[in-house]
N, C-alpha and C positions, 0 to 999 in steps of 0.2 A: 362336642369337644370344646377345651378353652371357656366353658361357660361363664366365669369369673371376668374373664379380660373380655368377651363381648357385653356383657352388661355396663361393664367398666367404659366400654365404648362409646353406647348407647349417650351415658349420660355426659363423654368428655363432648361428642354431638352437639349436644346439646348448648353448651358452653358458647359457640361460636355464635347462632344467630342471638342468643343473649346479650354478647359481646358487641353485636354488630359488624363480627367479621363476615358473613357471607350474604346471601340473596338467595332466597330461592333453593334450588338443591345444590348450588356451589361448595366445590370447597370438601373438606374430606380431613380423617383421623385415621392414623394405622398406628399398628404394635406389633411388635416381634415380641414372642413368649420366651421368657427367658431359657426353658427347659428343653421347648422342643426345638428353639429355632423357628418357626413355623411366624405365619405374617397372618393379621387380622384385618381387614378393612373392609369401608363399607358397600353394601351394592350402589352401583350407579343409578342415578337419576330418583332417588328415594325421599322424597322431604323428610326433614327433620324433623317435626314431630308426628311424623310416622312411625321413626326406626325404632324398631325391636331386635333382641339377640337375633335372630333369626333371617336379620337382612345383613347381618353380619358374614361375610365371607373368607374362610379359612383357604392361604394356601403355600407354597414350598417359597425359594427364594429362585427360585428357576420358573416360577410361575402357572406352576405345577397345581390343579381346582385338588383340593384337600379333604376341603365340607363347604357346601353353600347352595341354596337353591336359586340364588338370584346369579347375575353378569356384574363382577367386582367394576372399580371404579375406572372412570378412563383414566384415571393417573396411577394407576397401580404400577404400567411398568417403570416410572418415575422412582415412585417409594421402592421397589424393590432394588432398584439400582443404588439409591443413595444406602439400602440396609447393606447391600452387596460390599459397596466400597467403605462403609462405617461402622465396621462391627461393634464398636464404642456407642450406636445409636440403636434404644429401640420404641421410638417412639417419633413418629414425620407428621405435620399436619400441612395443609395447603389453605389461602382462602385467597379472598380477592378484597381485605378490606381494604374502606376507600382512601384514605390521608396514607397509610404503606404505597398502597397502587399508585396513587397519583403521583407519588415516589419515581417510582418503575416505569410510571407512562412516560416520565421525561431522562430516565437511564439515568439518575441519581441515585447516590448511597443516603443514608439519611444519618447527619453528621453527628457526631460524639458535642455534642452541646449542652449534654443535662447529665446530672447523675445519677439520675437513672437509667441510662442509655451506657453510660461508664459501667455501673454495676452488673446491671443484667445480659451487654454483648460483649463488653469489654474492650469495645473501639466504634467506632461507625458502624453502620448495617449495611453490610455490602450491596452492590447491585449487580447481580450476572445481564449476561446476555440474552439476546432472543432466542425460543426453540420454541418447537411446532410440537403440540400438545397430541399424545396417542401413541408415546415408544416412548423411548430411554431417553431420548435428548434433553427434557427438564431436567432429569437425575442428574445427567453427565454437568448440566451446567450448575446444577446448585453442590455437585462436592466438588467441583474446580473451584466456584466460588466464596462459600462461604467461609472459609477458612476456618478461626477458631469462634467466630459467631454461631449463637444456636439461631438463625435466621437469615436469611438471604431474600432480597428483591428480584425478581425475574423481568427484565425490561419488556415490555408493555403486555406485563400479565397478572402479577399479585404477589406472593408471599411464600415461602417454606420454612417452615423453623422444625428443628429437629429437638429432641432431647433423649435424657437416659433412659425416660418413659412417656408414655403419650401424654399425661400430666405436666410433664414439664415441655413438653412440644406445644401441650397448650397453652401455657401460661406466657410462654415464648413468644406466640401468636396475640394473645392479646395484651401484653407488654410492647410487641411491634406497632401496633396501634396508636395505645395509647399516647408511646411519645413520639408519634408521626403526627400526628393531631395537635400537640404542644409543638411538634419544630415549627409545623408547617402557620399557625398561628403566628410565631415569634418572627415567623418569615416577614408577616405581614406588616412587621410592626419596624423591624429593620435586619442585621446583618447577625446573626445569633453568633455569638463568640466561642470556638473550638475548644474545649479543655485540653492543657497540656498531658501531651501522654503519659507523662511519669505521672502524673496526677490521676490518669484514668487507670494505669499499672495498680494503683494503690487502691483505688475507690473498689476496683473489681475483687483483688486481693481479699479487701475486708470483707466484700458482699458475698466474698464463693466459700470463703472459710472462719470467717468469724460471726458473721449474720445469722439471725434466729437461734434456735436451736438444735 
């Protein structure tokens, strides 16, 4: 079942150690089907380019095995909670890239300084709290946290970014990167200057509704 959204998986997978968001089998893509409700993610402990449809694990929002021959991910009850509280989300990724993290390792947001960081979260990148990886507790802390950001830091662990689809969770994910890696740079260099909010109201404005096509 879902044949379409696990191939579509497979390859959003793929995306990450390209990106350089993960290590190893870290890190993880899910989706909620629009139709059924139903959540797709991958099995745990699977290297990336190994995954095929078939390590693809289907299941409820209650946590409920649907279709899947493998043990889904250890962050599933995570994803399920933030789909629970986000019915506006159907796409969560996680990773552990490094300039994000280093972020999280010292319980910092990663400041509204570029405009691209204006555009694409529409203020700072927040940074939640600690929680202990294996239940709900990363979920609870990333939808208290993230507010209207598609991304949230988790203090001394990595990254969540959510979207309308796993597509845009992913893009989310390595756009956090990206300008974690320019802040953290411009760090070096001195005091990177905040944009004013009405300024980043506007930049986001144009980026969510007038950008591309």
């Amino acid at each position: 079942m879902l044949e379409k959204l696990k191939e579509e998986l497979v390859q959003l997978h793929l995306e990450l150690p390209k990106n350089n968001l993960v290590a190893w089998t870290s890190g993880n893509v899910s989706a909620r089907d629009d139709e059924t409700g139903l959540i797709v993610i991958k099995a745990s402990g699977v290297r990336y380019e190994d995954l095929r449809p078939e390590h693809m694990v289907v299941g409820d929002l209650d946590g409920k095995l649907v279709e899947g021959d493998f043990k889904p991910s250890s962050d599933t009850a995570s994803h399920l909670y933030i789909y629970k509280y986000r019915p506006d989300i159907c796409g969560v990724v996680h990773t552990h890239s490094s300039y994000a993290t280093a972020f999280a390792a010292v319980n910092k947001p990663i400041p509204v300084v570029l405009t691209a960081i204006a555009d694409e979260f529409g203020g700072p990148i927040p940074c939640g709290g600690f929680a202990i990886i294996g239940d709900e507790s990363i979920g609870k802390v990333v939808v208290e946290s993230i507010g209207k950001s598609p991304a949230v830091l988790l203090k001394n662990h990595g990254v969540f970014t959510v979207g309308r689809n796993a597509k845009a969770a992913v893009k989310a994910a390595i756009m956090t990167e990206d300008n974690a890696r320019t802040v953290w740079l411009a760090m070096q260099i001195g005091i990177p200057d905040e944009i004013p909010s009405q300024d980043v109201e506007k930049l986001h404005h144009r980026y969510t509704y007038v950008y591309g096509q």
